[in-house]
C-alpha positions in Angstrom: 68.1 7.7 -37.0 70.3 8.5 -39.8 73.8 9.1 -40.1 76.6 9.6 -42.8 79.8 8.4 -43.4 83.2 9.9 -43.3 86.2 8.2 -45.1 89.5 9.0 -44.8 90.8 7.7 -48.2 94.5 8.5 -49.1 95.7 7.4 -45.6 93.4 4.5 -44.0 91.0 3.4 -47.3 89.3 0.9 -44.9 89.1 3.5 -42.0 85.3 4.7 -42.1 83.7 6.2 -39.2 79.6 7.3 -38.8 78.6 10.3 -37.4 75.1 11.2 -36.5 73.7 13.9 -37.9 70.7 16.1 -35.5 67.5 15.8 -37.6 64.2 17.4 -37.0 61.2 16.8 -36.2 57.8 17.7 -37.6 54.5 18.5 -35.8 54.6 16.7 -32.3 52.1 14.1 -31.6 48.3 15.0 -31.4 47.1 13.9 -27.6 43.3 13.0 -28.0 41.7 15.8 -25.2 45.3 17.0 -24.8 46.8 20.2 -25.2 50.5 21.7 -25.6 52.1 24.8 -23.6 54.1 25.4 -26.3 52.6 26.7 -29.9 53.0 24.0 -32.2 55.0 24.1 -35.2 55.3 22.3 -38.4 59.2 21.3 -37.9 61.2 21.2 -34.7 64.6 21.0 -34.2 66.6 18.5 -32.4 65.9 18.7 -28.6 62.6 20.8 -28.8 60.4 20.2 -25.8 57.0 19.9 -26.0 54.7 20.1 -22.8 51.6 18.7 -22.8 48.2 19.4 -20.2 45.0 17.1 -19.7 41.8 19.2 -18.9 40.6 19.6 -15.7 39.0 15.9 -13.9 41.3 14.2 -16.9 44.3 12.1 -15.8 47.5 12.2 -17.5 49.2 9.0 -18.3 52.6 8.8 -19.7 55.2 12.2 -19.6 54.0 15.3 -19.7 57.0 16.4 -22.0 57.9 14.7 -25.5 61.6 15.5 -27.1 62.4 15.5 -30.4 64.9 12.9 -30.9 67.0 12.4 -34.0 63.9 13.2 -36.2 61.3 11.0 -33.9 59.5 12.5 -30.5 59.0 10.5 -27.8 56.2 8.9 -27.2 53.3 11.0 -25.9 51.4 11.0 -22.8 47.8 10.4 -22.8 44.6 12.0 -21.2 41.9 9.6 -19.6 38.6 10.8 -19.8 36.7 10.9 -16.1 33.3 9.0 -15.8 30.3 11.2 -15.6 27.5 10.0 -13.2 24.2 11.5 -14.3 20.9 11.6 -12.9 19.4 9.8 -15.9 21.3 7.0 -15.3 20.7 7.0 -11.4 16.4 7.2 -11.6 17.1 4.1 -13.9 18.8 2.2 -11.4 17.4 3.5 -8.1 20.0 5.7 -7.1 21.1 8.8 -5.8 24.5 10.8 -4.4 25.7 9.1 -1.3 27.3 12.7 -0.4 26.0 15.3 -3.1 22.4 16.1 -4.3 24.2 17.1 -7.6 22.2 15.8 -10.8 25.6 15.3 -12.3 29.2 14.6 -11.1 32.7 14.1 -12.8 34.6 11.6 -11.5 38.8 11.2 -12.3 39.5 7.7 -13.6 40.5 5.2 -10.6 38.6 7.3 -8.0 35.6 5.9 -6.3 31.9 7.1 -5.6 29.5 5.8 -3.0 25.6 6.0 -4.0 22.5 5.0 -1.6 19.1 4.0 -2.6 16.2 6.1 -3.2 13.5 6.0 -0.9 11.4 3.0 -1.2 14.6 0.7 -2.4 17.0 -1.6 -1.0 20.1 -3.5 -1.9 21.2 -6.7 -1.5 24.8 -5.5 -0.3 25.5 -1.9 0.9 29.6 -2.7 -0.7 27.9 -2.6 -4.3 26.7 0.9 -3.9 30.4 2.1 -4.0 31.6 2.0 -7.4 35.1 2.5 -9.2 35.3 5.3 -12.1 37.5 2.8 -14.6 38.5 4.6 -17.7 35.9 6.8 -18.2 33.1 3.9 -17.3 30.8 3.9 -14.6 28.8 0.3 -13.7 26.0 1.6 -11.4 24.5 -0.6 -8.8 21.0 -1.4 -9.3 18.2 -1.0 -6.2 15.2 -2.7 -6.4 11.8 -2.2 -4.9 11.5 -3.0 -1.0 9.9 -7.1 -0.8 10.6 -7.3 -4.2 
């Protein structure tokens, strides 16, 4: 923040007083997956809001709107990717859809997903085929081979 200072000399010499002056910003903040309504512009004047939007199955974190302050914006908000369960990675644990016979299926971040054996394979504990998507990583459960 800067400011400058006004003196009155010939009555008060001592009397100084600081008055802040609006500064601008430049481009706001690049959000990583993240968008803004607004066009972006190179400067900004004090006060310009700035909204910003997370794809779809991404999860914004933070304020959607950033101000420019004095010069600075506010801190921006943040877009958390969404785990991807693929059917790759589901043959190579034993594992298929609980609910879906999709081959693939986003997932937000924080939001859960229940998976059940394939035919011919069991589980130790049913609870481990329900998983949590945790920013943007998926631990899959692992079925093994009936008497195995």
């Amino acid at each position: 923040m800067s400011a400058y200072k006004f003196c009155i000399l010939l009555l008060c010499p001592w009397f100084c007083f600081a008055q802040e002056q609006e500064q601008s910003c430049g481009s706001p903040p690049v959000v990583q997956f993240g968008d803004t309504l607004e066009p972006r512009e190179r400067t900004n004047k004090h006060g310009t809001v700035i909204t910003y939007t997370c794809p779809e199955y991404y999860i914004r974190e933070g304020n959607k709107e950033v101000v420019c302050r004095n010069g600075e914006w506010d801190d921006p908000p943040t877009c958390i990717e969404p785990c991807i369960a693929l059917e790759k990675d589901m043959i190579a644990n034993n594992i298929q859809l609980k609910w879906t016979s999709h081959k693939k299926l986003y997932i937000r971040d924080k939001e859960w997903i229940g998976f059940v054996c394939m035919n011919g394979y069991e589980i130790s504990n049913e609870n481990l085929l329900r998983i949590q998507c945790k920013r943007s990583v998926l631990t899959y459960p692992k079925c093994s081979k009936i008497g195995e």
